[in-house]
C-alpha positions as CSV (number, residue, x, y, z in Angstrom):
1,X,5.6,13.5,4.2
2,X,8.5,14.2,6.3
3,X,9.2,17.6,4.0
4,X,5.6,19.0,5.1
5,X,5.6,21.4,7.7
6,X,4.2,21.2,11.2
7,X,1.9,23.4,12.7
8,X,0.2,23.1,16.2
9,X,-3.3,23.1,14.3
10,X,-2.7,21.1,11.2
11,X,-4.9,18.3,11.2
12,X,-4.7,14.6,9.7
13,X,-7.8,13.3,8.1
14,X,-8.4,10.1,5.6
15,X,-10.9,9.9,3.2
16,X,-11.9,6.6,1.2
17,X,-13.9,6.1,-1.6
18,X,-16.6,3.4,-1.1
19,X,-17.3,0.5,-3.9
20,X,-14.3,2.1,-6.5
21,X,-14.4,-0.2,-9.0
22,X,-17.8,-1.2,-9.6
23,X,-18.3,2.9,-9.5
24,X,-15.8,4.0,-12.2
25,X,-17.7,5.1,-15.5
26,X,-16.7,2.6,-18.2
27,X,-17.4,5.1,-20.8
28,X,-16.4,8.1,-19.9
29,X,-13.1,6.8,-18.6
30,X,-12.5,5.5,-22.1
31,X,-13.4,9.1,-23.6
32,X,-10.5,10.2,-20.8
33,X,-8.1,7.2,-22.2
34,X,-8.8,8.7,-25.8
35,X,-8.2,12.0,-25.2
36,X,-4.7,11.2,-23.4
37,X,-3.0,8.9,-26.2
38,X,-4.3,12.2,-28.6
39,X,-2.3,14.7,-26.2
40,X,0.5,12.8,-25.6
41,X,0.6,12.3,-30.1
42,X,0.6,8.6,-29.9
43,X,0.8,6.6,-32.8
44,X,-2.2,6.5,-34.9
45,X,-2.9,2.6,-34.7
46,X,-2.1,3.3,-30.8
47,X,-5.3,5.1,-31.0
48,X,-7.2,2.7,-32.9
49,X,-6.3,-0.1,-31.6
50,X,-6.1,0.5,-27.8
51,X,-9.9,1.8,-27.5
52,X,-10.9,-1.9,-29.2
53,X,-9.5,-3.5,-26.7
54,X,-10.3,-1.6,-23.8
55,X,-14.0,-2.3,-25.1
56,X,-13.3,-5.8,-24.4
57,X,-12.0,-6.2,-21.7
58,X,-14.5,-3.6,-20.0
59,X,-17.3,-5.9,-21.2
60,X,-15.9,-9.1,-20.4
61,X,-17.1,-8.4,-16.3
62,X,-18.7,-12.6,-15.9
63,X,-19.1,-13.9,-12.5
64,X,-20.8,-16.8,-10.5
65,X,-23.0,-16.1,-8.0
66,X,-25.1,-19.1,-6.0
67,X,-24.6,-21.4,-9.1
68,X,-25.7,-18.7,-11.7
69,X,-23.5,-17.0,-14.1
70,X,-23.8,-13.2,-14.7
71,X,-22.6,-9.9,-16.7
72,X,-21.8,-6.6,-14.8
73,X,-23.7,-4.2,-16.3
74,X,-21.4,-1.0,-14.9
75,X,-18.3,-0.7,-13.6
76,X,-15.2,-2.8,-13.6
77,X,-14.5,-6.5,-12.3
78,X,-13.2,-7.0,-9.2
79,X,-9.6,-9.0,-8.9
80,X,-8.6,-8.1,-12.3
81,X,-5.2,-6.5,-13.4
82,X,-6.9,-4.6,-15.9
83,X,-9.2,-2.7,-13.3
84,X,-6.9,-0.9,-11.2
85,X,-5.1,0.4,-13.8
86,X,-8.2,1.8,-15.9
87,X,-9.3,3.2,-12.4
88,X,-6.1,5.1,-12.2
89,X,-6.9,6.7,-15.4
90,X,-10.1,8.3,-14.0
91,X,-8.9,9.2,-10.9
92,X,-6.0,10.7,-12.3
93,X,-8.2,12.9,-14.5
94,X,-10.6,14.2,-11.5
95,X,-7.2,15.0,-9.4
96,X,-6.3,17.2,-12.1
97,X,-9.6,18.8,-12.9
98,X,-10.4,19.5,-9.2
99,X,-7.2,19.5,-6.7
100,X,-5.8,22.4,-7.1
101,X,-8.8,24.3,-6.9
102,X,-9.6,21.9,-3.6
103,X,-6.1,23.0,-1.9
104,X,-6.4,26.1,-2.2
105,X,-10.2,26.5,-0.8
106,X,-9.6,24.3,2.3
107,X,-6.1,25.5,2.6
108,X,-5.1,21.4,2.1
109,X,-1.5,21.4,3.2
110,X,-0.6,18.1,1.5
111,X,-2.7,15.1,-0.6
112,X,-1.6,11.4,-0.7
113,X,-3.9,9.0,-2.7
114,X,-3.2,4.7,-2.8
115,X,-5.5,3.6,-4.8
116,X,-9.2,4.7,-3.4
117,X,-7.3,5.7,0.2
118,X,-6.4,9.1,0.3
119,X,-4.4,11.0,3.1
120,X,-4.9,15.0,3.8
121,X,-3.2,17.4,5.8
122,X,-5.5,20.6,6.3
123,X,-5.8,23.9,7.8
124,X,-9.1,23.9,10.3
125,X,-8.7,27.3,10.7
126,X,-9.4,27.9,7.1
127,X,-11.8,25.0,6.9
128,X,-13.5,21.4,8.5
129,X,-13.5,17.7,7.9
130,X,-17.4,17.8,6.7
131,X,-17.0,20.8,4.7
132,X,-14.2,19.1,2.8
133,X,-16.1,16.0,2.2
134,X,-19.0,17.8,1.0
135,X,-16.6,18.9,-1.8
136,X,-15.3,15.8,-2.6
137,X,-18.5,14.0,-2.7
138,X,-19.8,16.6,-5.4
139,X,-16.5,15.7,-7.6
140,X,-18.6,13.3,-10.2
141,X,-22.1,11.4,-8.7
142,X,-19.7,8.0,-8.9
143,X,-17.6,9.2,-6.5
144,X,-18.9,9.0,-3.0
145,X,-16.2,9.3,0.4
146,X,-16.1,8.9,3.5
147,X,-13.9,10.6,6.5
148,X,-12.1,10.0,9.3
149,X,-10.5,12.9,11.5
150,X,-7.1,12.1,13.9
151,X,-7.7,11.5,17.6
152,X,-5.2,12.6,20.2
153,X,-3.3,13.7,16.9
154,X,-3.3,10.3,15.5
155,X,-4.2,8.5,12.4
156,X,-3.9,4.8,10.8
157,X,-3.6,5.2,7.3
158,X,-3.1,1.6,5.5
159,X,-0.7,-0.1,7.8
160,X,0.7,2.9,9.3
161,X,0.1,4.9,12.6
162,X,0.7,8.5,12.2
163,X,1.6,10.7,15.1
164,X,1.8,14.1,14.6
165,X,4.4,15.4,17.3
166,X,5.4,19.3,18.2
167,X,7.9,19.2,15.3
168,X,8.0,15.8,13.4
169,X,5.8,12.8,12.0
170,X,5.9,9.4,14.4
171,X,4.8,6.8,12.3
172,X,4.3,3.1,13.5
173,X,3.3,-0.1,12.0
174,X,-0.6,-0.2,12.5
175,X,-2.9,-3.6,12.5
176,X,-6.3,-4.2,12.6
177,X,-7.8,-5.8,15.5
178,X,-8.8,-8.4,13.7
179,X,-5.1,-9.3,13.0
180,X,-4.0,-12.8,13.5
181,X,-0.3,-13.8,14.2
182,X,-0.1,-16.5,12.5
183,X,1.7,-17.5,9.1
184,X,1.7,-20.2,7.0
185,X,3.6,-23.1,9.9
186,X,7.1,-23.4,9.6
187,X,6.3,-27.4,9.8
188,X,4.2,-27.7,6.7
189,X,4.7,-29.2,3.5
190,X,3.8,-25.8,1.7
191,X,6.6,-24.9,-0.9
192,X,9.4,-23.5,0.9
193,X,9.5,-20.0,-1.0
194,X,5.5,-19.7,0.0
195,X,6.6,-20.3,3.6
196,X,9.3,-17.2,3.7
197,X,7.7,-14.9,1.4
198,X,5.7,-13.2,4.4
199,X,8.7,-13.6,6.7
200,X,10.3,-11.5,3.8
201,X,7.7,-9.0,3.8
202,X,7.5,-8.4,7.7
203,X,11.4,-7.4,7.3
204,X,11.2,-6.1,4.4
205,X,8.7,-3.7,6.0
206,X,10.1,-3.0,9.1
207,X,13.8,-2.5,7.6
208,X,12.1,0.1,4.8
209,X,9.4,2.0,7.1
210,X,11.0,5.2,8.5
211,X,10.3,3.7,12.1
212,X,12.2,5.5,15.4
213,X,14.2,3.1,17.5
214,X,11.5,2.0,20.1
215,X,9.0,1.5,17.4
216,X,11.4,-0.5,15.5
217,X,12.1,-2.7,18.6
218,X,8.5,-3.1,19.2
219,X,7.6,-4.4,15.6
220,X,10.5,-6.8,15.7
221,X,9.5,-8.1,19.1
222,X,6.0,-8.7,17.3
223,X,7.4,-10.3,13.8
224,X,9.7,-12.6,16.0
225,X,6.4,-13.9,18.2
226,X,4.6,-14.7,15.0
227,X,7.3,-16.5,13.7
228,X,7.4,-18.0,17.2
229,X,3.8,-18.6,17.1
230,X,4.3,-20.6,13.5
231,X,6.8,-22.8,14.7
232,X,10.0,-20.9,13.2
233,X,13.0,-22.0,15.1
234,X,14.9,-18.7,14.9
235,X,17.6,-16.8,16.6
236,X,17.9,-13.4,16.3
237,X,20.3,-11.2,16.1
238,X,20.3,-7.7,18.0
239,X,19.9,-5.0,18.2
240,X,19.6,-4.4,14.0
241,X,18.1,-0.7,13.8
242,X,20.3,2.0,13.0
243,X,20.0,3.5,16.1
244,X,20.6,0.6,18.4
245,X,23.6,0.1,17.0
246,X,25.5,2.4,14.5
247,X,27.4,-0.3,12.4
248,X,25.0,-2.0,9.8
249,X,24.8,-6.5,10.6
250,X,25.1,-8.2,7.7
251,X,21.9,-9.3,5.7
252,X,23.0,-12.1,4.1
253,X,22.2,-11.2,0.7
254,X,23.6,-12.1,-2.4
255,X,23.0,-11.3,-5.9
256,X,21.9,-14.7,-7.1
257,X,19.3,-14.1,-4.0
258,X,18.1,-14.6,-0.6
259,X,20.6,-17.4,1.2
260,X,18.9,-18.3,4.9
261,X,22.0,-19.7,6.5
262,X,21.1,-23.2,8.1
263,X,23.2,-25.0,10.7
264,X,24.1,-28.2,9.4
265,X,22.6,-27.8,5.4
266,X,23.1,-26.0,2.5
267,X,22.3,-22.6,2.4
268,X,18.9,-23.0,0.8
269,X,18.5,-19.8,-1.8
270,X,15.0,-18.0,-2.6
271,X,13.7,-16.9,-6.0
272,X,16.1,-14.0,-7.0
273,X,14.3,-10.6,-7.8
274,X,15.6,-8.6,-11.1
275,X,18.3,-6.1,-10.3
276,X,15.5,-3.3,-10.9
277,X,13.6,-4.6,-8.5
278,X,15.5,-5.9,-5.8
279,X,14.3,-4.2,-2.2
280,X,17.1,-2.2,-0.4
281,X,16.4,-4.6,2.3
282,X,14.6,-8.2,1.1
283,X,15.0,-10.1,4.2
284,X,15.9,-9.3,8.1
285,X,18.8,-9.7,9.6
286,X,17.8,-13.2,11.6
287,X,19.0,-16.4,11.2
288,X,16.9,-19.7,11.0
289,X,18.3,-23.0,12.2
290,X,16.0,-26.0,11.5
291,X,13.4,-27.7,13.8
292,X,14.8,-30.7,16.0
């Protein structure tokens, strides 16, 4: 996002697509899942074989509800691994039918999409928020979205605030009102490794999000009150963002994993991560001492 360019009257608008999964055509998505593994000339018992089992697992939608077990008749099930990925298939396939096409009528600068969440930058000179939806709506009659337009040139968009500024993007961690600071309690008897893994993430996040110096501050000020909040006796070390302070702290990471230094124990390590996988930055640069 920080490649598109800024104009004073390029706007930010989200769209979302209500109910996905239990609105993606079972059918036609396998029709669309067919007519890939034939374009791409995959392996003939690819093509026999893969159809037989998406047929299964499309049809194997059981749940409870109030004591009684059911069938979904259309769609897919919710929480399974399966379902986002078929979902991705149909989506896919309507982006390429339509988006072009889409751009270049409502002069849409730039497209993101995670998952049903979608992200436009548009031209309201050329065209507006409802007539854009109107389009979108009419894409297949599973599909139906909803819109939100910026306000004061702002826009949360998953867990990010985007400000749109004279000549750059501003983004900043965004929560929900309905956020509570609280983790699982330092003082539990959880397993360790659950206990850390959303310290990890907090970090993880704030030391990967392209965030400018005071919103960097701010978001560590907030991660170090939650971990305040669930008893975590910390003590942290500042300042750690780039631009506080040009020479990188040390992370404390090793290849076998993630050592939290502890005064008085052994370094106790997490779960390592493959090398493929590992995150640029898995854990914060913060060091926890144990409780008195």
């Amino acid at each position: 996002m920080k490649d598109t360019p800024i104009l004073p009257h390029f706007t930010l608008a989200s769209l979302d697509i209500s109910n996905l999964y239990t609105n993606i055509p079972v059918a036609e998505t396998q029709t669309i899942l067919a007519d890939i593994l034939k374009q791409n000339l995959t392996d003939t018992q690819t093509q026999r074989e893969l159809p037989g089992w998406y047929d299964k697992i499309t049809k194997q939608n059981y749940f409870t509800f109030k004591g009684n077990t059911m069938i979904q008749k259309e769609g897919l099930a919710m929480g399974t691994l399966s379902s986002g990925f078929i979902a991705e298939i149909f989506l896919q396939h309507i982006e390429h039918l339509h988006m072009a096409r889409l751009s270049m009528k409502h002069e849409i600068i730039n497209y993101f999409r995670y998952v049903e969440d979608i992200l436009i930058i548009f031209d309201p000179t050329h065209s507006s928020i409802q007539a854009i939806l109107d389009d979108f709506n009419a894409l297949h009659q599973n599909l139906q979205f909803t819109a939100e337009l910026e306000e004061n040139n702002t826009i949360s968009y998953l867990d990010i605030t985007i400000q749109k500024n004279p000549t750059s993007w501003k983004t900043a961690i965004y929560r929900k009102h309905i956020f509570k600071d609280t983790i699982i309690p330092y003082t539990t008897n959880y397993p360790t490794q659950h206990k850390y893994t959303a310290v990890k993430f907090l970090y993880n996040r704030l030391n990967t999000y392209d965030l400018l110096a005071d919103e960097y501050q701010q978001e560590e000020d907030t991660i170090h009150s939650i971990l305040n909040i669930s008893s975590f006796p910390i003590r942290p070390q500042k300042p750690s963002h780039p631009k506080l302070k040009e020479q990188k702290q040390s992370t404390h990471i090793h290849k076998n994993g993630l050592h939290l230094h502890m005064q008085g124990m052994k370094p106790h390590s997490l779960p390592s991560y493959p090398e493929t996988l590992t995150p640029k930055v898995p854990f914060a640069p913060i060091i926890l001492f144990p409780a008195n």
